[in-house]
C-alpha positions as CSV (number, residue, x, y, z in Angstrom):
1,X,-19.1,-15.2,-3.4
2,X,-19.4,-18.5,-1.5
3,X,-16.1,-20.4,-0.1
4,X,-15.4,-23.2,-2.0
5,X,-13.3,-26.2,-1.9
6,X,-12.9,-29.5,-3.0
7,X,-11.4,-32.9,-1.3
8,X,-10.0,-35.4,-3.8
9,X,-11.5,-38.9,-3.6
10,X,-9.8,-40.6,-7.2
11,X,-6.2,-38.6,-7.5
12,X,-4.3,-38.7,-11.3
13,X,-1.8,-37.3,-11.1
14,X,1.3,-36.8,-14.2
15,X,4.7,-35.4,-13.5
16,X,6.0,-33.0,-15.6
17,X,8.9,-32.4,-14.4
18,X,10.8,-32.4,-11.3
19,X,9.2,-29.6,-9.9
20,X,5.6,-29.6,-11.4
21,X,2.6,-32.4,-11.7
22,X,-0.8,-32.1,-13.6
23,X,-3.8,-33.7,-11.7
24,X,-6.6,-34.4,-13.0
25,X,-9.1,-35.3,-9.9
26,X,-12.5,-36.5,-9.0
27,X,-13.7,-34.2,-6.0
28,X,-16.1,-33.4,-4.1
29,X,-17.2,-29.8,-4.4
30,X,-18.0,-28.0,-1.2
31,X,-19.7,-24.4,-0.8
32,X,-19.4,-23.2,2.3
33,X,-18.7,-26.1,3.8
34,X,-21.4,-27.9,2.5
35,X,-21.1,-31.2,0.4
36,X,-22.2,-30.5,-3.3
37,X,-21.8,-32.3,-6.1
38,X,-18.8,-34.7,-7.1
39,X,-16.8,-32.8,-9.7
40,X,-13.7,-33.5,-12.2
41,X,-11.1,-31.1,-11.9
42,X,-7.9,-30.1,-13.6
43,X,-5.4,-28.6,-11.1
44,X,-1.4,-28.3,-10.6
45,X,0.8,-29.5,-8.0
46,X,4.3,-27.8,-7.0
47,X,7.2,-29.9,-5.4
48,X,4.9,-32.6,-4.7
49,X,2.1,-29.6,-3.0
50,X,-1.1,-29.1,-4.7
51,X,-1.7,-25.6,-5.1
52,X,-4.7,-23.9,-3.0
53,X,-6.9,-21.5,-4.5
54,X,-6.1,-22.3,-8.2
55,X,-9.0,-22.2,-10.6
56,X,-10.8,-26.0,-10.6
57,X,-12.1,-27.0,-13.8
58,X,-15.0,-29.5,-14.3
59,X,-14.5,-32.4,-16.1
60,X,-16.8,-31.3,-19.3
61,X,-14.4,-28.0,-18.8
62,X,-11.2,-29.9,-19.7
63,X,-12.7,-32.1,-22.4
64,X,-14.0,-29.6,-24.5
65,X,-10.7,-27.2,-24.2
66,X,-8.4,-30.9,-25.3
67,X,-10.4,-31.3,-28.2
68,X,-10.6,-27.7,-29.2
69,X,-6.7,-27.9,-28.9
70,X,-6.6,-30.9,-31.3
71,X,-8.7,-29.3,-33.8
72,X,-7.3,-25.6,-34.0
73,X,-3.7,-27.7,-34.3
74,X,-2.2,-26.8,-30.6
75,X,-1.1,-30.6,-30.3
76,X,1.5,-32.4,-32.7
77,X,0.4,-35.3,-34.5
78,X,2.5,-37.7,-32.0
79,X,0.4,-36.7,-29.3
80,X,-3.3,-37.0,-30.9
81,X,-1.9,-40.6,-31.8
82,X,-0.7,-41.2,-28.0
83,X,-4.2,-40.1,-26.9
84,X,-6.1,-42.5,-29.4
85,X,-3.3,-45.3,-28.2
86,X,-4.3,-44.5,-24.8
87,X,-8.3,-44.5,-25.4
88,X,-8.2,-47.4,-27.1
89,X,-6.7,-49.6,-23.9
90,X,-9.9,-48.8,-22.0
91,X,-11.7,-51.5,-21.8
């Protein structure tokens, strides 16, 4: 199984709480030491620390698990509404 890593070049990053974060990152991958592919992954920070060796999740990954939440009922209401709020300010 190859060694792999990834080195954050756009950091989001959502506090949860005083201890915990959600990030949601663009990377780039690395097997091995060797530059892959850039990647979107969902990781977890702890007192400010991101957490080595959690599992990264690609971007496709994270998007299909958040609407599979929406539609088996997981979210509340309020929070499909502050998502469309959210999408819609894109511009």
């Amino acid at each position: 199984m190859p060694d792999v890593s990834y080195k954050p070049i756009v950091e989001s990053e959502v506090k949860v709480d005083s201890t915990y974060s959600i990030c949601i990152d663009k990377c780039i991958k690395y097997e091995d030491g060797e530059e892959k592919e850039e990647q979107v992954v969902l990781r977890y920070k702890k007192d400010g620390v991101r957490i080595p060796r959690q599992p990264a999740f690609n971007e496709i990954s994270v998007t299909e698990a958040i609407i599979s939440a929406y539609k088996k009922g997981v979210f509340s209401r309020e929070s499909l509404e502050m998502m469309k709020k959210g999408i819609s300010e894109i511009k």
